[in-house]
Structures are given as C-alpha cells and as structure tokens.
N, C-alpha and C positions, 0 to 999 in steps of 0.2 A: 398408492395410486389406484384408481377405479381401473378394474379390468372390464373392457367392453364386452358384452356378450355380444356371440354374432351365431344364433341356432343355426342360420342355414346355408352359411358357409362350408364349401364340399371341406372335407377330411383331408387336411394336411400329412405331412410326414415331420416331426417332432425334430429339433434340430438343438445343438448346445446353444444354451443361453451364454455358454462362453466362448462363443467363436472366434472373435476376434481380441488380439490384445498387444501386447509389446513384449520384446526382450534385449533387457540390459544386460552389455559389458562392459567389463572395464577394459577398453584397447583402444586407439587411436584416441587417448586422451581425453576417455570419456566422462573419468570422473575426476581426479585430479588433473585440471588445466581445462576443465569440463564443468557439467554439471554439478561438482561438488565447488562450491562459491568462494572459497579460499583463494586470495592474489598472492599467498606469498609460495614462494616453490622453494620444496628444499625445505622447510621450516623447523625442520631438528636435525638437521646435518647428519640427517642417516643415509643419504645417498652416497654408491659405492661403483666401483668398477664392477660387478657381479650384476648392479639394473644394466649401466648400459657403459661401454667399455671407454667412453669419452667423462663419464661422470668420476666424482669424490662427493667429501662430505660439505666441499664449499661453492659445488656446482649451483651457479643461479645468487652468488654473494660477492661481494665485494668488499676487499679490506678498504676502508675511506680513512684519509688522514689529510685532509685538502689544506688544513689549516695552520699546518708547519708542526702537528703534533705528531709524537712520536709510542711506539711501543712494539707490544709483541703481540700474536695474535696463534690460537691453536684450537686442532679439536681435541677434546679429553673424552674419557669415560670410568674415570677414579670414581666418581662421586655424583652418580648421573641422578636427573630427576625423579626417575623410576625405573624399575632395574629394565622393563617391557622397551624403556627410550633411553638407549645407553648411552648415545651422542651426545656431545653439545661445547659450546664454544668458550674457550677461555679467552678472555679479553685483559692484557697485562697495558694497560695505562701509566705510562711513565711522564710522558706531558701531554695536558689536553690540549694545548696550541690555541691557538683562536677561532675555531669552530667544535672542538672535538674531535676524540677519533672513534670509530666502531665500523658498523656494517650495512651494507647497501643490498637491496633484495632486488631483480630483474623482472619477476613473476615469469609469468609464460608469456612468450613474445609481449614483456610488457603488458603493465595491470593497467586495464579502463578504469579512469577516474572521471566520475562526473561532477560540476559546479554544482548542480540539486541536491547531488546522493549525501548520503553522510557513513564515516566506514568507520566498523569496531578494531581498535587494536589491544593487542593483548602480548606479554611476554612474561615468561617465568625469568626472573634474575635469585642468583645468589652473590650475596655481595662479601669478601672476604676482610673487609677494612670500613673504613669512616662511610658516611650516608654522597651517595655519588649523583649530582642532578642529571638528568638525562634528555634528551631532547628528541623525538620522533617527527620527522617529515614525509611527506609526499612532494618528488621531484620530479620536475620533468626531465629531458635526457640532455636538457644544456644545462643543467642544475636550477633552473627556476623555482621554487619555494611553492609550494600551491595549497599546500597546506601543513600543520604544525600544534604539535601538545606536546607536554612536558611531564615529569610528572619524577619524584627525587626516590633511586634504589638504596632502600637503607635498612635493608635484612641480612643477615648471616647464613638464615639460611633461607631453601626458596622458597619464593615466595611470586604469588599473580601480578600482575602490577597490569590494570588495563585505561583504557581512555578512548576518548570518541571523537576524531578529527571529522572538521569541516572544511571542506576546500573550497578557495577561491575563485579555482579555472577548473577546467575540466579537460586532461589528456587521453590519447589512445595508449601510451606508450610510457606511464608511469614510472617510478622505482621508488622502493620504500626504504628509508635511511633512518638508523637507530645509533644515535652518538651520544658518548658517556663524556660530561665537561668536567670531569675532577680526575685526579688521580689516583691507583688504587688497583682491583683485581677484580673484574667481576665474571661470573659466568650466566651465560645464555641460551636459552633454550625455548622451542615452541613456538617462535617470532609469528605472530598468526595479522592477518587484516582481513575483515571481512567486512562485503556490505552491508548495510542496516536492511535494507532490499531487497532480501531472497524471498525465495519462493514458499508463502503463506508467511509469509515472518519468522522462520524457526530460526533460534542460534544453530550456530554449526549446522548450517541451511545450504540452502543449492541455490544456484543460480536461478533468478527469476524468469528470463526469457523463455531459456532453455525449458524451464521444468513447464511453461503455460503451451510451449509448442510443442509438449509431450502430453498432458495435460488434453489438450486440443483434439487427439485420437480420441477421444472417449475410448481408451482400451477397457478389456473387461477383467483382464488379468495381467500383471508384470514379471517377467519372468526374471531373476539376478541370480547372482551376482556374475554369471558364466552358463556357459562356454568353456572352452580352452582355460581357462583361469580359475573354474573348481580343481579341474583334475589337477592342475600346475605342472611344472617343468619338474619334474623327479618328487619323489617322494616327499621332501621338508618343503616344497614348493606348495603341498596339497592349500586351499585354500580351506581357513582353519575358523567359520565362524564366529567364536569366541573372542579371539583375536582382533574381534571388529567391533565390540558393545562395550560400554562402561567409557569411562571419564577418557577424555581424547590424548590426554598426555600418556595415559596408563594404556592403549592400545600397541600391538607389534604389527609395527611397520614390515614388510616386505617385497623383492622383488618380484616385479608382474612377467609372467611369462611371456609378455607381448613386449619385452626388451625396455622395459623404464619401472618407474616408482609404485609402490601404492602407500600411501600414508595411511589409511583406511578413516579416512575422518569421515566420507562416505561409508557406514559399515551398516550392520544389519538392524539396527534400530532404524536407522536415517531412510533405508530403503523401505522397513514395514509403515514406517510412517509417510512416506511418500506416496506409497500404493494406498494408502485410506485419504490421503490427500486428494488424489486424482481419481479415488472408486474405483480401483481396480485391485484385483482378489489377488494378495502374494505369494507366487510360486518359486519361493528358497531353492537353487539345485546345490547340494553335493554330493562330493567325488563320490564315487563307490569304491573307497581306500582302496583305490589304483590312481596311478597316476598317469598324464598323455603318454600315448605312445609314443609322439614324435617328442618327448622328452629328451634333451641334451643336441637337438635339433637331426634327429636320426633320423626326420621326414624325409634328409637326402639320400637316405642310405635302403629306404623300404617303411620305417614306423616301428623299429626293434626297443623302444623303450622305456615300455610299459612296466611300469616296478607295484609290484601289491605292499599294503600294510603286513607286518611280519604279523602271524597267524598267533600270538602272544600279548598282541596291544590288539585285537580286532575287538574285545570285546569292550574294552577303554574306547574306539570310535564311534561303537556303536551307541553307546551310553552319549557321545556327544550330538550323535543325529538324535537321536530321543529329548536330551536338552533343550535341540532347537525348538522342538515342536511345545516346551515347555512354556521357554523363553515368549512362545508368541502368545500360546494360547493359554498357560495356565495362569492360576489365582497371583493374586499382590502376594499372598500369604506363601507360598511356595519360595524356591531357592531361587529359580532363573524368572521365576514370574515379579519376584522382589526386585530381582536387578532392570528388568523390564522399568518398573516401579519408578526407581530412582532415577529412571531417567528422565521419567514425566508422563508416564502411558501407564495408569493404574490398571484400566480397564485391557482386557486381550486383545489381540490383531485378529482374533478368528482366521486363521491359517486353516485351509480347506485340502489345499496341493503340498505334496514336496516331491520335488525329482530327484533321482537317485542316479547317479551316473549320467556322463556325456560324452554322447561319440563315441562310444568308447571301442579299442579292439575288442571282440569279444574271445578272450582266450580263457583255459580253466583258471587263470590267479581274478580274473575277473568273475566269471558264472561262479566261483566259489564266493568271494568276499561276496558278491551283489549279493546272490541267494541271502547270504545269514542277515545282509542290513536288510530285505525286504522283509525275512520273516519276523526278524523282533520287533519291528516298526507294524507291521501289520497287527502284530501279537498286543501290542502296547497301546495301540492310538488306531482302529479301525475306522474310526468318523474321518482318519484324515487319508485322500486320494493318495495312494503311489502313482508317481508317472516312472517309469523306466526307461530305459533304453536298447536300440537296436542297431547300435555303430552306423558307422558312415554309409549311409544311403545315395541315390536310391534304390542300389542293387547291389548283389556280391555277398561273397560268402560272409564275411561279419555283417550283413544285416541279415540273413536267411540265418545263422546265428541267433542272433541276438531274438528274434521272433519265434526261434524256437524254443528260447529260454520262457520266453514273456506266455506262450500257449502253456509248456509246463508248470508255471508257478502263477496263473490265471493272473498277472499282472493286468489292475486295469485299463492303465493307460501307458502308453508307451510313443517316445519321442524319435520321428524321423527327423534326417536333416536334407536338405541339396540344395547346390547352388547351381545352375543349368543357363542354359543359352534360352533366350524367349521364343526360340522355335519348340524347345524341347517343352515349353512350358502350355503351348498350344494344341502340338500333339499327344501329349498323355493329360487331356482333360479330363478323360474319363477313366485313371489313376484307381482312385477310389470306388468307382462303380461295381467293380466286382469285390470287395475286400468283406471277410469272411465278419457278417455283423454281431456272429456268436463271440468272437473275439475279443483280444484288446482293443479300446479306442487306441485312435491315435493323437497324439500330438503333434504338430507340424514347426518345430522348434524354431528353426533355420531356414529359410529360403528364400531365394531372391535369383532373379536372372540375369545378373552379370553385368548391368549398365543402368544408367539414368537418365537417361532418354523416354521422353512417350514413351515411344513403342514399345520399349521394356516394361512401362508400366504399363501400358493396357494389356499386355499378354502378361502379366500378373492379375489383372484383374479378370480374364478369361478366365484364369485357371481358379480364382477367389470365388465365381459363380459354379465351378465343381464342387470347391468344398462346403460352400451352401448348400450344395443339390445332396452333398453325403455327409450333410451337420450331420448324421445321426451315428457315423463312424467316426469322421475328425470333429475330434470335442473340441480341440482348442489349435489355433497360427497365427504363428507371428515372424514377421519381414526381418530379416537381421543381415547385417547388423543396424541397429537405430542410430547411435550417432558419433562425429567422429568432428577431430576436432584438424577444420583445412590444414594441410602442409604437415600435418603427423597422422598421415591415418597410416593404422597396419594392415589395413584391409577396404579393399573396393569389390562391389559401389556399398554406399549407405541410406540411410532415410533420409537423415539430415545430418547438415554439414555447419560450423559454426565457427567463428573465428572470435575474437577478444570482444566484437563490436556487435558482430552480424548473427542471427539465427536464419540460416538459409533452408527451408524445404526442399524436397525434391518435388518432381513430379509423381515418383512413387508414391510419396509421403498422400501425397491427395488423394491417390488412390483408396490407401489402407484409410485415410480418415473417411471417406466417402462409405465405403463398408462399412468401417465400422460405428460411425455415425447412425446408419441404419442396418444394423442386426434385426434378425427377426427372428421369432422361436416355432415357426412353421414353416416348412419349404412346400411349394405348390408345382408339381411339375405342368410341361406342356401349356402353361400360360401365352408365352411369347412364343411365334414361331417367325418366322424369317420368310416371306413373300419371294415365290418363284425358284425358291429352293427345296428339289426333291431328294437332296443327300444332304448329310451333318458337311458343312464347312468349318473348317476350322481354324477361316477368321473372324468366327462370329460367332457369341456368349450369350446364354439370358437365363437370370433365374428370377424366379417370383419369392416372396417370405410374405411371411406378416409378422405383425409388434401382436401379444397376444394382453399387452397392458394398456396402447392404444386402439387397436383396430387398427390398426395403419396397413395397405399394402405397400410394398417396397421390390418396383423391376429396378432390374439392374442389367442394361443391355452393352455387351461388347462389340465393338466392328474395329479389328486391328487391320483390316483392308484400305485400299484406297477410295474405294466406289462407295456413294450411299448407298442402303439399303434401303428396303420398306420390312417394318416390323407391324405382325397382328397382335395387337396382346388383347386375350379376351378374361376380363375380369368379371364376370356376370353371377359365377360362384359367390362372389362376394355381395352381400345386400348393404345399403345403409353407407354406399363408398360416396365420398364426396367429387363435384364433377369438375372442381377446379385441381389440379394436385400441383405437386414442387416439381422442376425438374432442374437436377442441377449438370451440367454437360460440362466435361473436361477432352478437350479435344486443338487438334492443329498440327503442324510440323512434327510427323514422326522421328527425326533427331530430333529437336529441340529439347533442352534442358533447363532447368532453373538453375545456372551457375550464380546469383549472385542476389541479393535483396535487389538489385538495382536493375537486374535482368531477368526479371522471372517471367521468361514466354508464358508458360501454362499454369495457368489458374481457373478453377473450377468457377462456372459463370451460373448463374441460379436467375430462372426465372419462373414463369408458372406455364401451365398446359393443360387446355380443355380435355377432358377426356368421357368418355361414355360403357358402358358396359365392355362392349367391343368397340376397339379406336383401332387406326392404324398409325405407327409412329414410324418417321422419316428419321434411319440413326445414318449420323454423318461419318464420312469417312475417319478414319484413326481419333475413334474416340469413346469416352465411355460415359453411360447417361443413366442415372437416377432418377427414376419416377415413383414420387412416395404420394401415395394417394388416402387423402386422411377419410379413417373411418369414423370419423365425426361429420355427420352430413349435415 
C-alpha cells in the first residue's frame, strides 16, 4: 500500500501500530459449545466428575434401543484409540430389533441443523465380529428423521469410517443418533459432526458466524489461549501446548479450570491459523510453571494456591516454551516446524509476541521460575517480544511487585489487568500520562467496566482515547473477556454473547470495533477541545491519530454526559485533508443494551460530515463519534 506523504503536517507522537486487538478464552463455552464448530459434546467419553461434579463419560449421550432391541452398553479403556484418548464406548449388540440399538448425542442445548447446510460426520469403530451395517441420523427432539447415511463397520481393528449428511428440514434443537443393525461387539470412539460451513472452510474449523463477528474487529493482535486457563487449577492443570497440535484423536483432553471440558480440538495450530485468518499477530501466553493462585478454589480463603514446577523438570518446561516458538516460526525441515507441516501450514506463523505468565501472585516460586523462562527465551529467540506480567492490577503490592521484577530484568512488555466500575474508568484517564516511558511497555490484557450498557461502553471508550494519547507507552488492549456462550457464562459482562442460532454484539463490542477499525500510528494532541470548558471534564474524551498508510485523520470524541456539547477540532496542521469526511456516531439510552439479534437498541449510524480546517462539531449527549477525514483530497 502507497504511504501518503504529508511534509507539512505538524509532528505527531508515534503510537503502536498494535493497539488495538482481542483476547481469547476458553470460559463460558467459548470454544467447545463455541467457537470451535463441533455439535457433538462429549465425543470421546472422557468427561468426568473432576470437569464438573454432575458430568461422567456418558454426559450429553443416550443409550437408544427404541426398536425392541436389546444389549449392553459401557465405557472401557483396555484397548483405547490412543493411549492420549483412553475412553471409549463398548457396544455389546445382542439383538438389533427393528431400528437398531446405539447412541444418541444432545450437543449443546441442542445442535442447529440447517436445510441448506450440509454436515461431515466422522467415527472411529472397531469391530470385534462379522462386518455390522450402521445407520447415522440427525433428529429432531420427537424423533423426526431429517437426515440420514449409512455406511457398513467391518474392521477388527480401528478404523475412520466418515460420510456427509444432507438434511431435509432444518432444527434449533437437533440430536445426532448412531445405530449398529446387526449383531455383534463394536467399539466407539471420536463421534464427531461438523459443518461443511466453518469459518474460511477449514476441517476441524470454527464456527462461521462467530469467527466473521471476531473477524469484524479488525483486531491487530489475538491473544490465547488464557487467562486463568494457562496457569490451570494446580500444577497437572498447567495448560500444556503440545497437548493441543497434531492428529485430533492423538490430543489430551482435559479439565478446564472454569469447571467443564476442553477437548482441545481448538488447540494451537487452529488458533495460529485463525489469527492469519483474521490478520491479527498471535500472542501464545504460557504459565510461568506456576500455577493460579486461586487453585483448589482458595480464592475463598485469600489465593494460597499457587504451586511452582518442581526446580528438576524447569529446565524440561522451558525447552517446551522454546518449542513453541519453534512450532510457529521455524523451517518445515525442523522437529516442531515439521509437525506444524503436517498439519497443512508449510510456511511459519511469524510469531512476533509470547507472554509469560498471567496474573499472576508474584511470590519468590514465581520471580524465580519467571526469571529463568524469560532469560532463555531471550537468550534463544531475541527477534521474539516477551510480554510479562505484573499480578492483579490495578494496584497493590503484587502489581508494585511484579514491576519491580519487570524494571530488573528490562522486560519489554509487561501485562496489566482490571476490571473497574465506569466511573472508575472516567476518572483515571490520565492513568498512563505519567508512567515512566524509559520503562516497560505496557500491555492492557484484561479490562472491561463491569456492564453492557452504553454508558459502560462509552466510558470505555473515554478511557480508549487515553490509551491513544499514551500509544507510545501502551503497545497493545484488549476488552475481555470477548465471548461467552448465553446461559453458561463464568463471567460477566462480555463482548459478545451467542447462543446455538444467534451472534449477539454488545454495545461494547462497537465500541472496540470502531477504535479499532480506525487505529492510527500518530497521536496529535490538543486537536479537539471542548467549547466553554475552562477545566478537563471528565465526561468528555477526544483524541486525534492519523493512518500514516493513508493520510487519513481519525477524531474520536466522547460525551458520557447528558447535555450536548460543542467540540472545536482544528485540523489545519494537516494539508491535503478532504472536506467531506465519515462520521460514524453510536449514541442513545444510557442503559440500553443489545440483549438480543432482535433487540439491538444501539448500533453505530454512519453518515458524512462537511468539514474545514477548523469546524465546530455538535457531539450529542451519551455518545461516541468517529470523524475520519480522508487524506485523499
């Protein structure tokens, strides 16, 4: 792309080209029953009382025998797939009756099936006797037929068996039914159905919606897989990246510290390939072999349960953080760059970040283990950014900690977190204004104000015009958590919210795409000032940037108040601006929230707006407005 030259534009203040971006977790069913495109749940009967105290291995299954047949039904693990998937179902077929007998899948509240769509299914069988026909449907919940393939298991041992159903009708509220019509022994494992329809077409793909209303943010960066789910719930909880690549049957499964599953069929191929999907730069966090403090849930007793890797395997974890960095960026010809390979991604992810810890307490089994992963990660791969951490923000002795480690060992980048009320997010705008710029940057990992309301998001986007004004300290924020799947979230509020049918935005959500939509790599102070105001108000925002690839300028004015204002903004530094520009204004009912596709009060309204060197602009009460003025004249 042509960079515009503009000689006589006054001298900005240089800002990160990666300011804005997203971060993923896996909690409130973000990625299985989520984002990961999978309808069947439960698919290798490795769920346990230990995810969640109401589950086993047949949670989300159904023994079916409607048809007057009879047998026996169990889980084994004598003779498993892979030793990684020990699970799986033995099916003793004594008579198939007149329909079959086998197993009934529920998905997650019920899998959407569409008439148009067309779904892969796929099952590992081993067969112990003669060749057994098999029949697979999609049901509705009165058992209605809606769709149907066949296809005859006649291996000894396992073996893939898949096929591609078309359905006739289209349900919210599916189940997927696998009956064996002969008699006989078979075993089961892997029961997978996916849509043809994910997101860019990948196998073992993400949901489509989801992934184009992430997508949608033009973020610059994605941050995975965690949060609270690197560090895990005790020490074997630690999230173990390896555990997540290679052939989906051969992955270990485990429990997610946010009390349910993770299959990991989303693992870390899926996620670097998703962030070159959408153009955004992937930032891997793991643990810093500790694990949460509030491990064994001792968050009620104070946060006593932070356990380190024993000082005898640290140099085995660290050799597995160096992998990753392998894994993304090194040659086909290499060990993990091979496995990269075979997965379909010859060429490297270019991994630029990795973060090293999160949240974390900062105690010595912490400052010890972090020290050593930062310095042989440094020592090994200096082309790639450390981001660190500074414990729970955005005050208090483990963050005054944690920055004092980050000054000692010149870490560059270092991640804050908080979650605050939108007054609190109004009155520390100027947060960053003093933070020392010889220092670490920051990262702004975590934050959000506590509701989905406007008014919570315009006093998130008040304080969004601070971290513009101090791009040159915070390199990179992002809004968390992004998304959460209705009636299972573990945590409120979110970006967005989505259910079996629906992708619902928030209001928030328009916010951060509106930023980030228009980043700029200059910040211009004193552009916009605020008519008849002799002191800073602080229900009221504006920062100037520019695009330095278009010329573009880009205000971004706040009014969390009730009363219009009048704004001056004087652009006259700029030559060459054109004198029509975009405005796009998200504004109305301070409660108001998008609860639903079918209720969405506020949506960002776009129209255009004359403007002149010096203009005066009229910003409406509770609301926030985009003026991109192209430097194409």
């Amino acid at each position: 792309m042509t960079v515009i030259a503009q000689p006589n534009v006054a001298k900005g203040k240089p800002i990160s080209k990666d300011l804005f971006g997203i971060f993923f977790e896996d909690l409130s069913y973000a990625a299985d029953g989520g984002l990961y495109a999978e309808l069947v749940q439960n698919r290798s009967f490795e769920y346990t009382p230990a995810d969640n105290k109401a589950w086993n291995p047949f949670t989300a299954w159904q023994y079916v025998t409607d048809g007057f047949g009879y047998g026996s039904i169990s889980v084994e693990s004598a003779a498993p797939l892979h030793v990684n998937n020990p699970h799986y179902v033995l099916l003793n077929i004594q008579d198939e009756g007149q329909k079959g007998i086998g197993l009934k899948n529920t998905g997650f509240d019920g899998m959407v099936i569409k008439s148009a769509g067309k779904y892969n299914f796929s099952v590992f069988i081993k067969n112990e006797g003669k060749a057994i026909p098999m029949v697979v449907q999609l049901q509705t919940t009165k058992g209605v037929v809606i769709g149907e393939t066949t296809f005859t298991a006649d291996k000894s041992t396992w073996k893939k068996y898949t096929a591609n159903i078309k359905p006739t009708a289209g349900t919210d509220t599916a189940h997927l039914v696998v009956l064996a019509k002969g008699k006989g022994k078979l075993a089961l494992d892997m029961i997978s159905l996916f849509p043809q329809n994910t997101y860019k077409g990948h196998a073992n793909g993400l949901r489509a919606d989801l992934g184009e209303a992430i997508a949608n943010l033009k973020p610059k960066f994605m941050r995975f897989p965690g949060g609270c789910l690197v560090h895990g719930d005790g020490i074997a909880n630690i999230y173990n990246w390896k555990n997540t690549v290679g052939p989906i049957e051969q992955r270990v499964e485990q429990r997610n510290i946010w009390n349910y599953h993770q299959s990991v069929g989303l693992g870390y191929f899926e996620y670097f390939q998703f962030c070159e999907d959408i153009g955004a730069k992937p930032l891997p966090v793991v643990a810093a072999a500790v694990s949460c403090q509030n491990s064994g849930g001792t968050w009620r007793i104070g946060g006593t349960g932070q356990k380190g890797i024993s000082m005898d395997e640290m140099q085995a974890y660290i050799q597995d953080v160096i992998d990753l960095i392998e894994y993304a960026n090194g040659p086909a010809t290499s060990h993990w760059g091979a496995i990269r390979a075979a997965a379909g991604h010859p060429k490297p992810f270019n991994l630029q970040y990795i973060g090293i810890g999160n949240e974390d307490k900062i105690t010595p089994e912490f400052t010890e283990r972090f020290t050593m992963i930062y310095k042989a990660v440094k020592a090994k791969h200096p082309e790639v950014t450390i981001i660190g951490t500074v414990g729970p923000s955005p005050a208090g002795p483990d963050y005054e900690a944690g920055w004092k480690i980050a000054d000692q060992l010149a870490v560059p980048v270092v991640d804050e977190h908080y979650y605050e009320s939108p007054e609190w997010f109004l009155k520390n705008n100027n947060r960053y204004d003093s933070y020392n710029r010889s220092h670490s940057k920051v990262y702004l990992g975590e934050y959000a104000s506590r509701g989905n309301t406007l008014y919570n998001a315009l006093c998130e986007a008040a304080y969004m015009t601070a971290l513009e004004r101090n791009g040159d300290v915070v390199h990179m924020a992002s809004y968390a958590p992004l998304i959460a799947r209705a009636g299972h979230t573990s945590w409120n509020p979110n970006l967005i919210y989505f259910n079996g049918t629906e992708v619902i935005p928030t209001v928030n959500y328009y916010v951060q795409q509106l930023f980030s939509v228009n980043q700029g790599d200059s910040y211009f102070a004193n552009t916009v000032k605020f008519a008849g105001l002799n002191t800073k108000d602080s229900t009221l925002a504006a920062s100037c940037v520019r695009d330095s690839q278009t010329g573009d300028v880009i205000l971004k004015i706040v009014n969390t108040g009730a009363t219009t204002v009048t704004a001056n903004a004087d652009v006259s530094a700029f030559k060459g601006l054109a004198s029509i520009a975009s405005l796009s204004i998200l504004s109305g009912d301070p409660k108001a929230k998008n609860a639903s596709i079918s209720d969405k009060n506020i949506l960002p309204v776009t129209s255009t707006l004359k403007v002149n060197p010096k203009f005066m602009y009229s910003v409406p009460a509770y609301s926030c407005s985009v003026i991109r003025i192209s430097g194409k004249k």
